[in-house]
C-alpha positions in Angstrom: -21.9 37.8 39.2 -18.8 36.2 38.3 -18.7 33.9 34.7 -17.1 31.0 35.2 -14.4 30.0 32.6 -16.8 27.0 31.7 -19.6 29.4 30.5 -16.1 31.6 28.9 -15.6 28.7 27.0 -18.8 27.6 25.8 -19.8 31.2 25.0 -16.6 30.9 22.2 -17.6 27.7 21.1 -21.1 28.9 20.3 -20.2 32.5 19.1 -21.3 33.5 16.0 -17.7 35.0 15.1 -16.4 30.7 15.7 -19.2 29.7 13.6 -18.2 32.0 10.9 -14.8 31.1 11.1 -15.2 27.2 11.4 -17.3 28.0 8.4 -14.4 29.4 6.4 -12.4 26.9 7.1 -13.9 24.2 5.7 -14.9 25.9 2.8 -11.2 26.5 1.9 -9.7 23.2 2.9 -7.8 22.2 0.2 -8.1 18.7 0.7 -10.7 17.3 -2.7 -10.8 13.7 -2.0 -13.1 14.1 1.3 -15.4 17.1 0.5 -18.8 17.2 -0.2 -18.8 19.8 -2.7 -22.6 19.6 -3.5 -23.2 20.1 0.5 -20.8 23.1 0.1 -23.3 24.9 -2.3 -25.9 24.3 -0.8 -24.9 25.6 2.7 -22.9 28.5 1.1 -26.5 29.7 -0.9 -27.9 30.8 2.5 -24.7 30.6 4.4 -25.2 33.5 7.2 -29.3 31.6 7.9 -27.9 28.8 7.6 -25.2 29.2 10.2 -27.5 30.7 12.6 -29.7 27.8 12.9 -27.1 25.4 13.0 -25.7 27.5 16.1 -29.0 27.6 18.1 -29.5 24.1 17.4 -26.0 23.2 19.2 -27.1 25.8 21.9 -30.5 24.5 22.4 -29.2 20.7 22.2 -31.6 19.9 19.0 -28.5 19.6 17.0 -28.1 15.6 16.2 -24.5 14.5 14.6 -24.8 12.6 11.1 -22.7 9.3 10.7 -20.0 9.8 8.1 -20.1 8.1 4.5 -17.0 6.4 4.7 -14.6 6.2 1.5 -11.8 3.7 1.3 -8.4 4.8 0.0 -5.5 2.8 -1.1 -2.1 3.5 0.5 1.0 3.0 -0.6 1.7 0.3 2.2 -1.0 -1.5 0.4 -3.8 -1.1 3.1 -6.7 0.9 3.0 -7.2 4.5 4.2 -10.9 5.1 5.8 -11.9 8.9 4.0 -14.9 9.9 6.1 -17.0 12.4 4.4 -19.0 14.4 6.9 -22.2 16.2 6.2 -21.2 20.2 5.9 -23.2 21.2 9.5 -21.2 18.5 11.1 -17.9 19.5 9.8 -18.7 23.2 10.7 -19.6 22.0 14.4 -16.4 20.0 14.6 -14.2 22.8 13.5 -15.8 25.0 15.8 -15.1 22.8 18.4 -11.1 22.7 17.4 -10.9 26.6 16.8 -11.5 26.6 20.7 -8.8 23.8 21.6 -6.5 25.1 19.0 -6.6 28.5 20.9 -6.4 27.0 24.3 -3.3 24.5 23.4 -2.0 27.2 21.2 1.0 27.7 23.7 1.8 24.1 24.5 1.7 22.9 21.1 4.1 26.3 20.0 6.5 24.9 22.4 7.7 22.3 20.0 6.4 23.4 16.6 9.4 23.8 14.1 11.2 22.1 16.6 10.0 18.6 17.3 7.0 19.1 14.8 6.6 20.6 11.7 3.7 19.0 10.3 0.3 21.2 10.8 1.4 24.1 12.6 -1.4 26.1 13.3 -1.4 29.7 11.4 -2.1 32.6 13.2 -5.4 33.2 15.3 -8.7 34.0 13.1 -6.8 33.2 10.0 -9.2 31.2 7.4 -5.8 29.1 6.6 -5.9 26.7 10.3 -2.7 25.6 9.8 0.5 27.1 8.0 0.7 25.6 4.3 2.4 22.7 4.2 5.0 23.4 1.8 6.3 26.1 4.2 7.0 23.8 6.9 8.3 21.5 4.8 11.2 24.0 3.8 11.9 24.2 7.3 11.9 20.6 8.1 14.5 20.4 5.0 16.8 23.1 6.4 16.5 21.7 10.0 17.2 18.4 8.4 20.8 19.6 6.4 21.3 21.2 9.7 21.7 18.1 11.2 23.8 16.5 8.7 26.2 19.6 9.3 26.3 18.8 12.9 27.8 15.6 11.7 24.8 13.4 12.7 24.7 10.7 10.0 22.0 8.1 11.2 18.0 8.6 10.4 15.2 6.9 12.4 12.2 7.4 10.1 8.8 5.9 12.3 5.0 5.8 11.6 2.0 4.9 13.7 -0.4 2.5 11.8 -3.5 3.6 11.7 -3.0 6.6 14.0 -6.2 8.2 13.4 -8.1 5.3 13.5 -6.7 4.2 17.2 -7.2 7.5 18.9 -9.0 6.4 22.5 -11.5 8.8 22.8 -11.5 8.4 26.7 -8.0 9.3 26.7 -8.2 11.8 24.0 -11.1 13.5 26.4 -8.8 13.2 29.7 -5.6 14.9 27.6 -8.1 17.8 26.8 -9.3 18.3 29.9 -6.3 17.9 32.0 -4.2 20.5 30.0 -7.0 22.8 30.0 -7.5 22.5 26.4 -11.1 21.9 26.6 -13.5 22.7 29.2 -16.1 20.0 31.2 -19.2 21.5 29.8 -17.6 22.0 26.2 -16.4 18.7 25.9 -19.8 17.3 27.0 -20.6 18.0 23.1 -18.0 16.7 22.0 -18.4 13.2 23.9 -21.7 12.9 22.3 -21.0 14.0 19.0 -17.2 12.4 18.2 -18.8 8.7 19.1 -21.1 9.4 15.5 -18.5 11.3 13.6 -15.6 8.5 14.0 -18.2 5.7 12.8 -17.3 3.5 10.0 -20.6 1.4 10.5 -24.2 3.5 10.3 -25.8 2.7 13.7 -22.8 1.9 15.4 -21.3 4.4 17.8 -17.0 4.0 18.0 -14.9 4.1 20.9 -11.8 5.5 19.5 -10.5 7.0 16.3 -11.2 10.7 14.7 -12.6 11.0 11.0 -10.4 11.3 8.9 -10.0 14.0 5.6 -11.1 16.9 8.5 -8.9 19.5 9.0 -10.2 20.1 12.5 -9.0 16.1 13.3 -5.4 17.0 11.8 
């Protein structure tokens, strides 16, 4: 019988080798202003168990999202940065979730990394580090950057999005994924009804756009 790339998918979403992975991964994300570091010990004292049920429960569909407590961060532009801090199950599933996309969009998004991007450049596959550190890429932003002022280029346009994060359409974040083949239909059925609860600022209330911010599966 012939296994559809659907059921390919799903089967590396759910695998226990993802699981494990999207387990390191958050354990070593460097980022200390949006971890629950009492969650962490407690998942890590029965980590493989532990794991393994939160895996069935996404297979079996008895897994149910938790809404984010949401911390509120000054920036230097003197507005406010919303810090969600998931529970440590939900951050595992989301970063399960991107370890498939990341693989899938690994080639499209290498076409312009260290070119047009250099901000989170994904490491090499299976690597507990998701993205190359930071201050690597920024030595090569810096180089590229001299580079151009060698060329004799002598203007800068410096641009932001306000509130990127917070703006993200889901519907059109799902059609990107699924159109580029970055995510598969019955994949992405999970993440439709989890992403709704994780992007929350209000308990109760589902959102319509935005990803939580302070995971490093959202960067």
């Amino acid at each position: 019988t012939e296994i559809s790339q659907s059921t390919i998918a799903f089967e590396e979403f759910t695998s226990p080798d993802n699981f494990r992975l999207a387990w390191e991964r958050v354990r070593y994300f460097d980022r200390i202003d949006s971890r629950d570091w009492i969650g962490l010990k407690v998942f890590a004292a029965n980590r493989d168990h532990n794991l393994e049920i939160l895996r069935q429960s996404v297979i079996e569909k008895t897994f149910e999202p938790s809404y984010p407590e949401i911390k509120y961060l000054p920036k230097s532009s003197l507005t406010l940065r919303p810090m969600a801090i998931l529970a440590i199950p939900d951050r595992i599933v989301l970063q399960a979730l991107a370890n498939v996309i990341a693989d899938k969009s690994r080639f499209a998004v290498g076409m312009v990394a260290n070119r047009q991007s250099f901000a989170n450049v994904m490491d090499e596959k299976k690597e507990k580090r998701f993205f190359i550190h930071w201050k690597h890429q920024y030595g090569l932003f810096q180089k590229t950057y001299l580079d151009l002022i060698d060329e004799g280029n002598s203007w800068v346009a410096e641009t932001d999005i306000a509130a990127f994060y917070e703006t993200i359409e889901h519907s059109k974040l799902y059609e990107i994924l699924l159109d580029n083949d970055f995510i598969d239909e019955q994949t992405l059925e999970y993440l439709k009804q989890y992403l709704p609860v994780w992007s929350a600022v209000r308990t109760g209330k589902l959102a319509k756009r935005g990803v939580p911010q302070g995971c490093l599966a959202s960067d």
